[in-house]
N, C-alpha and C positions, 0 to 999 in steps of 0.2 A: 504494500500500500504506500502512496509517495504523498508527501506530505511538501508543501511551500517553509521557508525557515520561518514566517508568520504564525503558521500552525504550528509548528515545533517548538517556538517559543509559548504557545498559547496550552501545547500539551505537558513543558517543564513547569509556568507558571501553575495551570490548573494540578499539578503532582505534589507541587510545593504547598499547597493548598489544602492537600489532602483528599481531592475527591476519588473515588475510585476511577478504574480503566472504565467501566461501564459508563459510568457517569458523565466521562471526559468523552464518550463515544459518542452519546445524546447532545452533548452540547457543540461538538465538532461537526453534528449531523451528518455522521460517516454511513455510509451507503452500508456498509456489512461489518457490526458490532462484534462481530466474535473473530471476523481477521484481526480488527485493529487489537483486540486486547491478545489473540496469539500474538500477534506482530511485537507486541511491549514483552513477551516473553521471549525473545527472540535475539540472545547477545550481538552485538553489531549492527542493529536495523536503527535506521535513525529514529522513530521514535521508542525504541527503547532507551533509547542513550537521554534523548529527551524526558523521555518520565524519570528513571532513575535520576538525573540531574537536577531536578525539581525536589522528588521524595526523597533522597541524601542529602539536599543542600537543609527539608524542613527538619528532617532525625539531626541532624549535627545540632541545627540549631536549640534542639529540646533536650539532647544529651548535654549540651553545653552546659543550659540553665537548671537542668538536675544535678552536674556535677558543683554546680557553685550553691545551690540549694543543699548536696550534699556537706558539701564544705562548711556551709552555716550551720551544720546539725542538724537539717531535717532527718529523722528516723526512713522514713517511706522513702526520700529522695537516695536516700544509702544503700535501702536494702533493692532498689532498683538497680543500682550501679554494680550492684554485686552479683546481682542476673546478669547483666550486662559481660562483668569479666569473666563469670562460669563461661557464658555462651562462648567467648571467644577465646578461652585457654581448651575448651571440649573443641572446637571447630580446631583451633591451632594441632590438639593434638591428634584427632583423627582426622583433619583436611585431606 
C-alpha cells in the first residue's frame, strides 16, 4: 500500500497519539483496513516505520516521566520500571 510522506507523517503523528492501526485506517479512509494494518506489521514498509516512529517516540516519552516519577518515590511508578527491566534483561537473555 503507498502512502504520500503527508500521510506518513499523519500515520506517525496519529501513532504518537495512541490510536490504534484500525482507527488510523478509518480516518486515512484506506480502501482495504486489514492491508494497511498487515502493512504496519511489516518491518521495512514505510508505514511501518511510520507508526512505530510515532508509538516509540509516545512510550519514551511516558517511560521518561515514570522514570522521574520513579525517582520522586512514586511506589506504582517503580514497580513499573521494574516490569520494564524484567522484560528487557528476559528478552536480552533469551533474544
Amino acid at each position: 500500500m503507498y502512502f504520500n510522506a503527508e500521510q506518513l507523517k499523519e500515520i506517525e503523528e496519529m501513532a504518537y497519539q495512541l490510536f490504534t492501526p484500525f482507527e488510523i485506517a478509518l480516518a486515512l479512509e484506506t480502501e482495504d483496513q486489514d492491508e494497511f494494518i498487515d502493512d504496519i506489521g511489516i518491518p521495512g514498509t514505510d508505514v511501518h516505520r511510520a507508526f512505530y516512529k510515532g508509538y516509540l517516540r509516545q512510550l519514551g516519552e511516558l517511560r521518561a516521566d515514570t522514570i522521574k516519577a520513579a525517582k520522586n518515590g512514586s511506589n506504582p511508578a517503580q514497580i513499573e520500571l521494574i516490569k520494564c527491566i524484567n522484560n528487557i534483561q528476559r528478552e536480552v537473555r533469551h533474544g
